[in-house]
N, C-alpha and C positions, 0 to 999 in steps of 0.2 A: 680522181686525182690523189686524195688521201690515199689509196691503194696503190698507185704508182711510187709514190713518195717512200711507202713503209717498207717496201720490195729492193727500191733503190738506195735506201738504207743498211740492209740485211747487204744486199750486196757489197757495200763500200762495208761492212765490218769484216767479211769475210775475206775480201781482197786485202784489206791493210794487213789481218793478222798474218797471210801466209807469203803478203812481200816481208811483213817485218821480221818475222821467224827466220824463216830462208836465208835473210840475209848476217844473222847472228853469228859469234861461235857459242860450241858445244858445252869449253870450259872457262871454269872463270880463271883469273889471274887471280892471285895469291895476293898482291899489291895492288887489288883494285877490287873500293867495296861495290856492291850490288845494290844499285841504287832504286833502279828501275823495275818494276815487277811487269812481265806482260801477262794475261791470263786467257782464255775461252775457251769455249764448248758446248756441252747442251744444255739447257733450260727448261724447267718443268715448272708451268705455270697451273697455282691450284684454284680455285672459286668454289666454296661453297655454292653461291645462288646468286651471279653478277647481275643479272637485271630480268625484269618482269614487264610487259606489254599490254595494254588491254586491248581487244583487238573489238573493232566497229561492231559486230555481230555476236559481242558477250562472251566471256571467258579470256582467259590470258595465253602467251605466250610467253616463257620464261628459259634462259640457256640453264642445261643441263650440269651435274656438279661434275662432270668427269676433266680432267687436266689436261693440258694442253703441250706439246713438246714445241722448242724453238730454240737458238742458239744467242751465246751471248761473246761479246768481247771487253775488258778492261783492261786499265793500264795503272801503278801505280806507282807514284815516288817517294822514298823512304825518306822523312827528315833526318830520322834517329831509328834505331833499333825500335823504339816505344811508340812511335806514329809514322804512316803514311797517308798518302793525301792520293786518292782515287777516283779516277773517272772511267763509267762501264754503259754499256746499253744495252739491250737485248732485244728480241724480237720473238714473239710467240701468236699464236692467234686465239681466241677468248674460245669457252666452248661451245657446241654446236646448241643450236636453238631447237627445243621442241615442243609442239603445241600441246600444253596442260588442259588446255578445255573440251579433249576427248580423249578416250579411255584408250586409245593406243597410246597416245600420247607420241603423237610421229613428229619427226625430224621434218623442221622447216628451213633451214639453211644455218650458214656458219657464222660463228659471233664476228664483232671485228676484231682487226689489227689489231696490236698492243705493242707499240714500241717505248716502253721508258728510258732516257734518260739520265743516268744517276751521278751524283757526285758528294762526297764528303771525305770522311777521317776516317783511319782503319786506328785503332789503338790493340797492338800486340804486345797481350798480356802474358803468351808462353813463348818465347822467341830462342831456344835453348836444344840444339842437337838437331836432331833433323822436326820434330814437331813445329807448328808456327799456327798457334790458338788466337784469332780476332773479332773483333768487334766496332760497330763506330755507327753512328747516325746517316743520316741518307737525306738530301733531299733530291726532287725531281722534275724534269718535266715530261710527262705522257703523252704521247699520240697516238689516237685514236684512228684507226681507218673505215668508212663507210663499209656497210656493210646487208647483205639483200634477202626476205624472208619472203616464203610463199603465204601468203597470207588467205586462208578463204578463194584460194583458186588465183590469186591475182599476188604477181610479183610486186613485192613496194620494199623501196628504200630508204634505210634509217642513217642517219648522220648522226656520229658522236663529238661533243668539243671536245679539244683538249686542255689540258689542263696540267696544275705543280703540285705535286704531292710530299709528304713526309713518310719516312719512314727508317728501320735499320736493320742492320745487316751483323750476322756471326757467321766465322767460319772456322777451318781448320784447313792446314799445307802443309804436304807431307815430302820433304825432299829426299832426293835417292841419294844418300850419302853425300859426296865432295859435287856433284852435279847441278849444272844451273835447271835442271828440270824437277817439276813436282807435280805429285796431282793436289785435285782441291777441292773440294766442298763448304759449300755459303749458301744460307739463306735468309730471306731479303721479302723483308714485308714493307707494304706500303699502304697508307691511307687516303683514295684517292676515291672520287664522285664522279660517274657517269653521267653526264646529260644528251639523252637520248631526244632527237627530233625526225617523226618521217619529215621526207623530203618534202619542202614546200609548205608543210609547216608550219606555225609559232608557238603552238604549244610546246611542252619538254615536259620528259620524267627522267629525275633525278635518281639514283641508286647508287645503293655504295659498290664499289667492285673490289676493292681491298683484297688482293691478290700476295699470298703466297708464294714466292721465286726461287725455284731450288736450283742449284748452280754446280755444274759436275762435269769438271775439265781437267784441264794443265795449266800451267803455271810454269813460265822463263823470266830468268832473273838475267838482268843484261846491265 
């Protein structure tokens, strides 16, 4: 269910951005500020070491440090030149899990979902010619998707909760001269606890996942 959810998600961000887009103009009016920012694209989610497993028959399973690719959508409203106030989400998947407790060290299936949530304040501290340098706080909420390891010959699956996290975000927007279009790079840390339970269950193991989000799209000013 959690995996239907995270999928239906991704979906519905991807459908709004290219009705909303599509239905834009090109340019801006002279006598009309640009209040609105839309933005998305792709997402590169990092994890040092998201979580570790003990597994029944001694030694661990732990995901791997390699990054994850997923796409993201935001939206934001300009108060002033000096703050906006934004809401974004993203969708990526954690990295693949492989088992530490032999020397191959092989691939036993894929982390979960990762859909955060975001919302706070952009404070644009270089807002001058075509550059547009920001920064601003973040909080969140995470959803986690189930997710299924081969364990010792036998398929088992682990449920993550979800959960609010903190965190913030800097970027840089590059506009193509008098054009409502730009690209853009942000990224977006966040301090957030995994609590991992197999199925059925009551124990849990707790781990930080505290993921890195690098963000490398466009950006339309409407």
């Amino acid at each position: 269910m959690k995996h239907l959810r995270s999928n239906i998600v991704a979906t519905v961000m991807f459908a709004m951005t290219v009705a909303v887009v599509s239905s834009l103009p090109l340019t801006a009016q002279a006598d009309e500020p640009s209040r609105w920012n839309l933005k998305g694209g792709l997402v590169l989610i990092d994890t040092s070491d998201p979580f570790a497993i003990d597994k029944p028959s001694g030694g661990q399973v732990h995901a791997g440090g390699n990054a994850a690719l997923g796409a993201f959508v935001g939206i934001e409203y300009r108060l002033s030149n000096l703050i906006g106030l934004e809401l974004a989400a993203s969708y990526g998947k954690s990295p693949d899990v492989n088992d530490s407790s032999n020397a191959n060290n092989d691939e036993i299936g894929g982390g979960p979902g990762f859909v955060p949530v975001l919302a706070g304040a952009n404070f644009h501290f270089k807002n001058t010619g075509n550059i547009d340098i920001y920064a601003g706080p973040r909080i969140a909420f995470v959803s986690f998707g189930d997710f299924d390891l081969d364990i010792d010959g036998q398929k088992t699956r682990f449920e993550v909760d979800d959960d609010f996290a903190w965190g913030a975000t800097a970027g840089i927007d590059y506009r193509f001269g008098d054009s409502r279009w730009s690209l853009i790079a942000e990224v977006t840390y966040l301090d957030v606890d995994m609590e991992i339970s197999e199925r059925g269950s009551t124990s849990t193991v707790t781990t930080q996942f505290d993921p890195l989000i690098v963000n490398l799209g466009a950006s339309f000013r409407f």
